[in-house]
HTML snippet that shows the backbone in 3Dmol.js (N, CA, C, O; Angstrom):
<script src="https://3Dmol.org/build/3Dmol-min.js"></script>
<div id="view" style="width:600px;height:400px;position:relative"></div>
<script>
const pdb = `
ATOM      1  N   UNK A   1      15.597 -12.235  -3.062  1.00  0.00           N
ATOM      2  CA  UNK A   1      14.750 -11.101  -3.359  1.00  0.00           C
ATOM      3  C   UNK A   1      15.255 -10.413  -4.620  1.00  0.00           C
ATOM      4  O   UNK A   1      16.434 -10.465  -4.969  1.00  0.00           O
ATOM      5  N   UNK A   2      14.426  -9.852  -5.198  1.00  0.00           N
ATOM      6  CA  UNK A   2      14.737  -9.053  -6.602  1.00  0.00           C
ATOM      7  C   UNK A   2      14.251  -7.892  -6.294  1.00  0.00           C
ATOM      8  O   UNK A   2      13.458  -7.723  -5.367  1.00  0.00           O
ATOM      9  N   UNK A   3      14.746  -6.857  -7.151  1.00  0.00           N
ATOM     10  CA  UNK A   3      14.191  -5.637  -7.036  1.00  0.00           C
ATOM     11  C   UNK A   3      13.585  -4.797  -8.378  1.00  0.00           C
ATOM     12  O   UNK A   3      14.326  -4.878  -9.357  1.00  0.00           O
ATOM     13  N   UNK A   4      12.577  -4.149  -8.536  1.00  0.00           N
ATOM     14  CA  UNK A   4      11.574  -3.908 -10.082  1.00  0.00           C
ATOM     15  C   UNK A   4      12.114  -2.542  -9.586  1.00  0.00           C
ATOM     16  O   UNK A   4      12.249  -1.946  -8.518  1.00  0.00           O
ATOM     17  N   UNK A   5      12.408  -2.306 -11.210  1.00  0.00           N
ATOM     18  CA  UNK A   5      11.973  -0.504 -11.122  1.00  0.00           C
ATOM     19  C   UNK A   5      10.756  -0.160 -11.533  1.00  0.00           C
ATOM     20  O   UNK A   5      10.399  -0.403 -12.686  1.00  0.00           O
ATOM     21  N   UNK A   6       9.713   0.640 -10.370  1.00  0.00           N
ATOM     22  CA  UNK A   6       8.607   1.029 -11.463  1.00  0.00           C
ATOM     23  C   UNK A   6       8.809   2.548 -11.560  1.00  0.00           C
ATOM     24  O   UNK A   6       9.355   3.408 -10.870  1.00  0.00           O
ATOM     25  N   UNK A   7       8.228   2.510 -12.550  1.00  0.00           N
ATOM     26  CA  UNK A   7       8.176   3.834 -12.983  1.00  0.00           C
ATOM     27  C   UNK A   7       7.151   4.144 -14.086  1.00  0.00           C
ATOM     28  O   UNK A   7       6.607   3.191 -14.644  1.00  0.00           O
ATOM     29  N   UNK A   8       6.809   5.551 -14.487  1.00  0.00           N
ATOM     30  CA  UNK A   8       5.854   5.456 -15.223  1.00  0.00           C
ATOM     31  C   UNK A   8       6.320   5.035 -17.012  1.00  0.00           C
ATOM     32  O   UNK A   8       5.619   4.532 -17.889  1.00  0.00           O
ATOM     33  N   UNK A   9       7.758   5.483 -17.050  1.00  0.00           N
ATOM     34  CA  UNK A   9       8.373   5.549 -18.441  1.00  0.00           C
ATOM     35  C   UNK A   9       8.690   3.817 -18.919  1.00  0.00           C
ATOM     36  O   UNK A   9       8.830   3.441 -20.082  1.00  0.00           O
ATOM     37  N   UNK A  10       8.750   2.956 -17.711  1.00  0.00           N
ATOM     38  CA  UNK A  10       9.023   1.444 -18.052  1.00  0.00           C
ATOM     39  C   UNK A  10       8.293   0.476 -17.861  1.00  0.00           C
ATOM     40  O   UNK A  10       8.419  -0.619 -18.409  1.00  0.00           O
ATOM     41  N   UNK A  11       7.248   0.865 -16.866  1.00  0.00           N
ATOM     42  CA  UNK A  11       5.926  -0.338 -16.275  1.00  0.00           C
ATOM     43  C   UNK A  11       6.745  -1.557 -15.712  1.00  0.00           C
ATOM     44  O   UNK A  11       7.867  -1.665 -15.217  1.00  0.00           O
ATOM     45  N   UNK A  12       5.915  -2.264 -15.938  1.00  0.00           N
ATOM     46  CA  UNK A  12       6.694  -3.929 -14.859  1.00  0.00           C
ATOM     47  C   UNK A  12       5.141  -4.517 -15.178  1.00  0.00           C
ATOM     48  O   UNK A  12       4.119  -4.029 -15.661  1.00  0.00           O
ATOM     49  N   UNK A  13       5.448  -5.546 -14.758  1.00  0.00           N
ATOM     50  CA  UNK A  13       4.234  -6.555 -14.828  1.00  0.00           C
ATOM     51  C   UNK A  13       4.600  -7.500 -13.369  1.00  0.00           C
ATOM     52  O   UNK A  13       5.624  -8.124 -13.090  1.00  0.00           O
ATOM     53  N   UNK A  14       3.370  -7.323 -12.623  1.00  0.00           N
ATOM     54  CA  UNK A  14       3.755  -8.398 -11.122  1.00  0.00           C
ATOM     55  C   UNK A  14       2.834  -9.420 -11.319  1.00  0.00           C
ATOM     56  O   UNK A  14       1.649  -9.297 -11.627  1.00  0.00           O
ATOM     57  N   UNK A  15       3.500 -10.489 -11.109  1.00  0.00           N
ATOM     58  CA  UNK A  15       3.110 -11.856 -11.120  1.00  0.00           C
ATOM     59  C   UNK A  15       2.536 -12.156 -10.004  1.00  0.00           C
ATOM     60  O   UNK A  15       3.002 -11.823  -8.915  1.00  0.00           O
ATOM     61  N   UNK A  16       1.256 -12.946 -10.184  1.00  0.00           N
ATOM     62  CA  UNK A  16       0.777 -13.587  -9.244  1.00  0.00           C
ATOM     63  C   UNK A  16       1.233 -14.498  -8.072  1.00  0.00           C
ATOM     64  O   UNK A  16       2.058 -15.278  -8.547  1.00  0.00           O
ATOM     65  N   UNK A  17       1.108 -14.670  -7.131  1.00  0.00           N
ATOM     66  CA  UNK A  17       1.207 -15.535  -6.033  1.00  0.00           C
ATOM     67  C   UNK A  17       2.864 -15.293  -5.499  1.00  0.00           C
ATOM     68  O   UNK A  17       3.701 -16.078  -5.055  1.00  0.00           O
ATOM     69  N   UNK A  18       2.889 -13.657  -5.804  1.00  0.00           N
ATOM     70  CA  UNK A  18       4.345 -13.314  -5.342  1.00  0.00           C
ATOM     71  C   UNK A  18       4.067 -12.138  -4.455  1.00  0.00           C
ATOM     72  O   UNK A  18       2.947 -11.628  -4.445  1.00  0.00           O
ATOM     73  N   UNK A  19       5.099 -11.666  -3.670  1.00  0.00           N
ATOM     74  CA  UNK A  19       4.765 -10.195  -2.493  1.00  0.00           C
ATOM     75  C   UNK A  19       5.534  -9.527  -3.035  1.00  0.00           C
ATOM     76  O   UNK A  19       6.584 -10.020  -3.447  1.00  0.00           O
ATOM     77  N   UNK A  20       5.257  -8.265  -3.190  1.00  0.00           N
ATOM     78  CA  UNK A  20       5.778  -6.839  -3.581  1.00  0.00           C
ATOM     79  C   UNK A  20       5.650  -5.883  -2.286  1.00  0.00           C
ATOM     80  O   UNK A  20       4.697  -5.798  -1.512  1.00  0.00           O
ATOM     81  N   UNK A  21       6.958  -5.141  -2.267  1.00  0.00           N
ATOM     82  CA  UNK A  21       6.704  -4.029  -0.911  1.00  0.00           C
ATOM     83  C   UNK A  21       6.886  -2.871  -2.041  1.00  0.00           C
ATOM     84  O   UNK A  21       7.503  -2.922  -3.105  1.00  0.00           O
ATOM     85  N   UNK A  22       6.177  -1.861  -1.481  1.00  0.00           N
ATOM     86  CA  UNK A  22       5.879  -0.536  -2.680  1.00  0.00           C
ATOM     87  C   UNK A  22       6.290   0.305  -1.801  1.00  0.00           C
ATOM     88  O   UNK A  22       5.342   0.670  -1.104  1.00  0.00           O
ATOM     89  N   UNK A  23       7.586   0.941  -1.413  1.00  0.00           N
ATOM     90  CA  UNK A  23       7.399   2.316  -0.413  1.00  0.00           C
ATOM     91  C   UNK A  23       6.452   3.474  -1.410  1.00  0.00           C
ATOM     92  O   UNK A  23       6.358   3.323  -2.628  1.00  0.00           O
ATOM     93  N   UNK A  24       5.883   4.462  -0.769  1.00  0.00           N
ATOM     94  CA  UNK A  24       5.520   5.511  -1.336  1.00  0.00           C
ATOM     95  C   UNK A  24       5.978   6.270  -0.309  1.00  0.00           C
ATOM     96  O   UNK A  24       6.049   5.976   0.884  1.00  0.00           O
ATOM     97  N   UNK A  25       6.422   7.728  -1.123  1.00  0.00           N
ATOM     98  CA  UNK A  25       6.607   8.808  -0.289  1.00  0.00           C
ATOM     99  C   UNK A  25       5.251   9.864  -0.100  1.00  0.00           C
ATOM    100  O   UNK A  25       5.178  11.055  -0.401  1.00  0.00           O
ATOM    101  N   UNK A  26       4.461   9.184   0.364  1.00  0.00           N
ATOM    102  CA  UNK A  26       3.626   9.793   0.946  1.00  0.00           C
ATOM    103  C   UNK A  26       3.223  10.495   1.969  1.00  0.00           C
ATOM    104  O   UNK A  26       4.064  10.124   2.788  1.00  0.00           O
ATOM    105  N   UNK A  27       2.609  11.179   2.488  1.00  0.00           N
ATOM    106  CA  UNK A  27       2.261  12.127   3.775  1.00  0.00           C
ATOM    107  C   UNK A  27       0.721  12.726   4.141  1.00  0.00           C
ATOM    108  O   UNK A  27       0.189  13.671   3.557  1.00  0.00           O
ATOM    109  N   UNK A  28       0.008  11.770   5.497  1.00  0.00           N
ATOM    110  CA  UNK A  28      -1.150  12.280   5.386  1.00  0.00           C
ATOM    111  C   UNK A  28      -0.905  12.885   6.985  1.00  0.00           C
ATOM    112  O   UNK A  28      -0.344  12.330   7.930  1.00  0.00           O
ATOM    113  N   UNK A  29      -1.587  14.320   6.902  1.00  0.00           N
ATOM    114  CA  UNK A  29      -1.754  14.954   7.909  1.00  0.00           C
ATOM    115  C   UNK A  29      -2.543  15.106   8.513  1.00  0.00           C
ATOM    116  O   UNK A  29      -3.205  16.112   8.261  1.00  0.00           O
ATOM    117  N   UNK A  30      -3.034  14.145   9.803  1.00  0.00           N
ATOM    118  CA  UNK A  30      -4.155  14.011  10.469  1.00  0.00           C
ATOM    119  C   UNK A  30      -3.682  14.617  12.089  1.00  0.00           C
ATOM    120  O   UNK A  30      -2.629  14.470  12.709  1.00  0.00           O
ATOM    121  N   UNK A  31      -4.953  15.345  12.440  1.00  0.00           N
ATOM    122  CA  UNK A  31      -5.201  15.954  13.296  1.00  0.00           C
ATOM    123  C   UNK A  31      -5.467  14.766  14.331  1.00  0.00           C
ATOM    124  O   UNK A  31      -5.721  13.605  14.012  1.00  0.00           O
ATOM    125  N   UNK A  32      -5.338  15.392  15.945  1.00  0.00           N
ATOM    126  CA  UNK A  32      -4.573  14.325  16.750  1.00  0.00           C
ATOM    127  C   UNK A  32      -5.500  13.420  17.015  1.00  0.00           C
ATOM    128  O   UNK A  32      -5.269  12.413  17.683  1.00  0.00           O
ATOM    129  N   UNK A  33      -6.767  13.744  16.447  1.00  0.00           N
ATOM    130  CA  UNK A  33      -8.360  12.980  17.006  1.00  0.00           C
ATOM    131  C   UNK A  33      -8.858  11.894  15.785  1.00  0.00           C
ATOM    132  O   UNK A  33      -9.789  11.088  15.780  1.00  0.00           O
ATOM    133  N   UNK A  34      -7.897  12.203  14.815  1.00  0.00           N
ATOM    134  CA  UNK A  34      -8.486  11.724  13.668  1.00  0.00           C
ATOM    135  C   UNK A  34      -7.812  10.080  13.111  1.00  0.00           C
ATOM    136  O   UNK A  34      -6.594  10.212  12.984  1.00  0.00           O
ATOM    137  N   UNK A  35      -8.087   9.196  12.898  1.00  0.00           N
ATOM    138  CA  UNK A  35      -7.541   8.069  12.557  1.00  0.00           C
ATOM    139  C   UNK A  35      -7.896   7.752  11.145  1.00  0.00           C
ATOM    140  O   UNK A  35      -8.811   8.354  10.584  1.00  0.00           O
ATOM    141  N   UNK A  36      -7.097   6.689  10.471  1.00  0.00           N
ATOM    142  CA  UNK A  36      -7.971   6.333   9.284  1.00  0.00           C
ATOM    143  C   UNK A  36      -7.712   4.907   8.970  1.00  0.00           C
ATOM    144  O   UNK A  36      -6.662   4.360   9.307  1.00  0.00           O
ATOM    145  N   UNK A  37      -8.765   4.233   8.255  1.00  0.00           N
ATOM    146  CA  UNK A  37      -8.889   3.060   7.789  1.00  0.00           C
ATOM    147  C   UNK A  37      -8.513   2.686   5.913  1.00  0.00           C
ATOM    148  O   UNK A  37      -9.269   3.399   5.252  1.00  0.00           O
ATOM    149  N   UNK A  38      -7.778   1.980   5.154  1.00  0.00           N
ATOM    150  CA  UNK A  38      -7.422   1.350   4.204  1.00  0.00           C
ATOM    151  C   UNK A  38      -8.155   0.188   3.533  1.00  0.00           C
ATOM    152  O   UNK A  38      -8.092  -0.974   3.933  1.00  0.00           O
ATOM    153  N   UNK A  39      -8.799   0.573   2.563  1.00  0.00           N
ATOM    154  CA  UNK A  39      -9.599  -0.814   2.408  1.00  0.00           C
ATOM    155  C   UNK A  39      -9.312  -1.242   0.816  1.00  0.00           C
ATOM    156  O   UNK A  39      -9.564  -0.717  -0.268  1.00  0.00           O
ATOM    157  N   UNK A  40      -8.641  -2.492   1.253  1.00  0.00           N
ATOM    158  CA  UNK A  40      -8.340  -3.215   0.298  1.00  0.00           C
ATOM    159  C   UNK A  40      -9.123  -3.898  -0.898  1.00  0.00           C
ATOM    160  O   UNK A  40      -8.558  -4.462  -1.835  1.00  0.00           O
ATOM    161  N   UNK A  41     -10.580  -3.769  -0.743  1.00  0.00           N
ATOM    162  CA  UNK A  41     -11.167  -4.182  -1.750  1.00  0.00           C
ATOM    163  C   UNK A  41     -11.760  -2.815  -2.662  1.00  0.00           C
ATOM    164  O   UNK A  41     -12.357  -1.787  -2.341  1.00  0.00           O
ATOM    165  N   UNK A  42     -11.276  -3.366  -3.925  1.00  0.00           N
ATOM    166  CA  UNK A  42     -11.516  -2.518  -5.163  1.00  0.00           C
ATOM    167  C   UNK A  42     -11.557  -3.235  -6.645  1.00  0.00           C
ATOM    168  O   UNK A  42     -11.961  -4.392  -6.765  1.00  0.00           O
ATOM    169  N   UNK A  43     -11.145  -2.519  -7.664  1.00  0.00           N
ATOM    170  CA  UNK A  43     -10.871  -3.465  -8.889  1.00  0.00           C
ATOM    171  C   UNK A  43      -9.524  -4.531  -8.535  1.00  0.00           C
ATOM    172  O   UNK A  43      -9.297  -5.487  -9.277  1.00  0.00           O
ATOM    173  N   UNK A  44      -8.962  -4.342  -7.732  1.00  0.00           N
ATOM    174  CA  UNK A  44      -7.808  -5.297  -7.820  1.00  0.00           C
ATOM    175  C   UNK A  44      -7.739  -6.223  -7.540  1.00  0.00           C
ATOM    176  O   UNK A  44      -6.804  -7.018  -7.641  1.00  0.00           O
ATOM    177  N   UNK A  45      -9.184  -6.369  -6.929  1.00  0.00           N
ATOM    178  CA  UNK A  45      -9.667  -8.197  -6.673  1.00  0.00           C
ATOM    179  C   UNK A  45      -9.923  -8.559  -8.353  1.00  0.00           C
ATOM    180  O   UNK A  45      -9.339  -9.542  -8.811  1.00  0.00           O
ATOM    181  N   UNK A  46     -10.540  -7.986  -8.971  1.00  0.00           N
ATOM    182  CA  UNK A  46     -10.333  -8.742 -10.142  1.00  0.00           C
ATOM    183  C   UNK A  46      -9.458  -9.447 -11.044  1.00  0.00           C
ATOM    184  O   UNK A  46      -9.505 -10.290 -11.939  1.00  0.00           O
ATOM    185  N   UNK A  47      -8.450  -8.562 -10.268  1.00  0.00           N
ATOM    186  CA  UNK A  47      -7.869  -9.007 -11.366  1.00  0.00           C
ATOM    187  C   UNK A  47      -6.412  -9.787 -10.282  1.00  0.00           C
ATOM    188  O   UNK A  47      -5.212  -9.917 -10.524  1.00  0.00           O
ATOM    189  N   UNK A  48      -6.700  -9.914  -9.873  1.00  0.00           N
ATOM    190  CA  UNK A  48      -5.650 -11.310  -8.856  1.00  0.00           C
ATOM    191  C   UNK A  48      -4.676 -10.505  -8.132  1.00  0.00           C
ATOM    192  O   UNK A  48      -3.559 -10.982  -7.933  1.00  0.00           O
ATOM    193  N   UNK A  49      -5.045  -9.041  -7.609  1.00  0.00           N
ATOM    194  CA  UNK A  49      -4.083  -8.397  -6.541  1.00  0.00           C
ATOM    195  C   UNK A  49      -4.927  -7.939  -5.635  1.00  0.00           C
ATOM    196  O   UNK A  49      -6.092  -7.543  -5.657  1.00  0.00           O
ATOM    197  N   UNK A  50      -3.947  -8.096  -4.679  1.00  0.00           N
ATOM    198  CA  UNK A  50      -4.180  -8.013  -3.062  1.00  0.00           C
ATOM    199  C   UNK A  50      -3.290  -6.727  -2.360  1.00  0.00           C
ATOM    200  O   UNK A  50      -2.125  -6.801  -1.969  1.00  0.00           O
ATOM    201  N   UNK A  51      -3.894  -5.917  -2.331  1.00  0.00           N
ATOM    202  CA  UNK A  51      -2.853  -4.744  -1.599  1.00  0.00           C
ATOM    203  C   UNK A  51      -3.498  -4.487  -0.408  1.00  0.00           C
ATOM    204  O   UNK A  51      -4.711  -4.308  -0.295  1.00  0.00           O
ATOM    205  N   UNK A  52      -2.272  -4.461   0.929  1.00  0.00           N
ATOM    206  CA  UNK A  52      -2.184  -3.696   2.447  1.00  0.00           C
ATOM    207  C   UNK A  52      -1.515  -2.730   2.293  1.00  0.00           C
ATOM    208  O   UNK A  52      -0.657  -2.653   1.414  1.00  0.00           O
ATOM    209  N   UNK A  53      -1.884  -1.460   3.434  1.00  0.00           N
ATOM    210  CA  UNK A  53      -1.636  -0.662   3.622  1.00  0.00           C
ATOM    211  C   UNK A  53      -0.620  -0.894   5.003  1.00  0.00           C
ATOM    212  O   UNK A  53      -0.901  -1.157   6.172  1.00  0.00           O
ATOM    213  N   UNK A  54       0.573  -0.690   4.366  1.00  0.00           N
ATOM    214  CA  UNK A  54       1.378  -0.032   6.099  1.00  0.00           C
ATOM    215  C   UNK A  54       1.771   1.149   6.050  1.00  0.00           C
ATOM    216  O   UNK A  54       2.030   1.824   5.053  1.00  0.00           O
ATOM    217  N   UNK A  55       1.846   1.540   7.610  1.00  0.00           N
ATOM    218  CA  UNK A  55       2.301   2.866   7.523  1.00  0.00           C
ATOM    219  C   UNK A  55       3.410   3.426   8.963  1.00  0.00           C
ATOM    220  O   UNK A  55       3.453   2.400   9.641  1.00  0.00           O
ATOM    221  N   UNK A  56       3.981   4.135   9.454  1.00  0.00           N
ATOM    222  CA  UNK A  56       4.972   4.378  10.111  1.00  0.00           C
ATOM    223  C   UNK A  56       4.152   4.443  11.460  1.00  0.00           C
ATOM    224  O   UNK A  56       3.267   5.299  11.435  1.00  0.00           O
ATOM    225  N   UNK A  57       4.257   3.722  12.632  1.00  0.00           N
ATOM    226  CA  UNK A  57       3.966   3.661  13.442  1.00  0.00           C
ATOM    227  C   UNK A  57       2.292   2.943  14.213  1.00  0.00           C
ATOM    228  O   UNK A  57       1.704   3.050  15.289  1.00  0.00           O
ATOM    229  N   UNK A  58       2.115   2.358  13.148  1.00  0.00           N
ATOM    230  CA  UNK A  58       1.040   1.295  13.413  1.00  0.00           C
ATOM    231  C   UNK A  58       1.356   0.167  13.295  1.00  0.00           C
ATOM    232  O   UNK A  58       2.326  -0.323  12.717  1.00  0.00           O
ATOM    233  N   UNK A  59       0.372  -0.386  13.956  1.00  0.00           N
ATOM    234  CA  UNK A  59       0.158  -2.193  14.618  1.00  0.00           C
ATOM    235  C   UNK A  59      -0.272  -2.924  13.794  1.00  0.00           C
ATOM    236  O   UNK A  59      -0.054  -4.126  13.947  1.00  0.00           O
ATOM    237  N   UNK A  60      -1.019  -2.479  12.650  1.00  0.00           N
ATOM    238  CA  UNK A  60      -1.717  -3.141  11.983  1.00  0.00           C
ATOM    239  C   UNK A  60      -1.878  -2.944  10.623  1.00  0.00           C
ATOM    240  O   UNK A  60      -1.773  -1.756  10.317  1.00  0.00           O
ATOM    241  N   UNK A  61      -2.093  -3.679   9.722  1.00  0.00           N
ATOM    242  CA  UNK A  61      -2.321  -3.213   8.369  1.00  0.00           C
ATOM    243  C   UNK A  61      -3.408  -2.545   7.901  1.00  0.00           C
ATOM    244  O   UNK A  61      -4.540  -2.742   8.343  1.00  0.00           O
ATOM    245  N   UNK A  62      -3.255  -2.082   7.388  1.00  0.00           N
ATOM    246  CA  UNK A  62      -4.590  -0.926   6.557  1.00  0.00           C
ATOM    247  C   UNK A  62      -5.186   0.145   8.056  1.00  0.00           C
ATOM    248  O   UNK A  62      -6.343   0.427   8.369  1.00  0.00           O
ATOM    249  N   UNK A  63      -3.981   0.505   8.674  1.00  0.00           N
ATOM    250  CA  UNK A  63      -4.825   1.153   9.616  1.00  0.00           C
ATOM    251  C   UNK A  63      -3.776   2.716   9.840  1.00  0.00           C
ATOM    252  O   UNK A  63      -2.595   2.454  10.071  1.00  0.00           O
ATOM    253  N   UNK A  64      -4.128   4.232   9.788  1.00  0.00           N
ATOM    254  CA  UNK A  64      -3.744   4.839   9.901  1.00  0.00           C
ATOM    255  C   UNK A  64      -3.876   5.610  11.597  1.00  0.00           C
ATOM    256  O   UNK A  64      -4.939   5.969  12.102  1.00  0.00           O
ATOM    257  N   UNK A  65      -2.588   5.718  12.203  1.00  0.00           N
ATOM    258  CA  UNK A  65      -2.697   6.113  13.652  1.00  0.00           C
ATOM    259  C   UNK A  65      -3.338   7.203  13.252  1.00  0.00           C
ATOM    260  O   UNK A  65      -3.299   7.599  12.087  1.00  0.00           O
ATOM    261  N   UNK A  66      -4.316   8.075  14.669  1.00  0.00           N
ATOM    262  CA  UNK A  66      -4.413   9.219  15.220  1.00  0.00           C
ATOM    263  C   UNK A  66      -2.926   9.959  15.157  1.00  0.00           C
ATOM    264  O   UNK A  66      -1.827   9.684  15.638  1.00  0.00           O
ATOM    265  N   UNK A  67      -3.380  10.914  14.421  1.00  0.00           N
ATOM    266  CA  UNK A  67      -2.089  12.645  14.432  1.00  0.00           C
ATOM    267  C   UNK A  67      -1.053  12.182  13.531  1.00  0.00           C
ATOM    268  O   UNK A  67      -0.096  12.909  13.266  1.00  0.00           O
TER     269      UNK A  67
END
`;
const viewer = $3Dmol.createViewer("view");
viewer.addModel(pdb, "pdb");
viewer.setStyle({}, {cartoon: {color: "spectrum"}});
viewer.zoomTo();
viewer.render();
</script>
């Protein structure tokens, strides 16, 4: 495994037909009824990337638990 710095001051370039894990420090605050869905299709099918969504305590990719 290798490790990229990204950042905005250096960029990177990711190569095709390789996996990248991206932590983000992100935080969405959903109320206990509320769930959410990730959808992977956008411009980045064009151009030969594939991004899933994981997140802390789900089963599944691109899927955000309730609360």
């Amino acid at each position: 495994m290798h490790e990229i710095q990204l950042d905005k001051d250096n960029g990177a370039v990711l190569e095709t037909g390789c996996v990248y894990v991206v932590p983000l420090l992100e935080k969405l605050d959903l109320q206990r009824r509320v769930s959410g869905m990730a959808n992977p299709k956008s411009s980045t099918g064009r151009i030969d990337v594939f991004t899933r969504l994981i997140t802390d305590r789900s089963e599944a990719f691109d899927r955000v638990e309730a609360g």
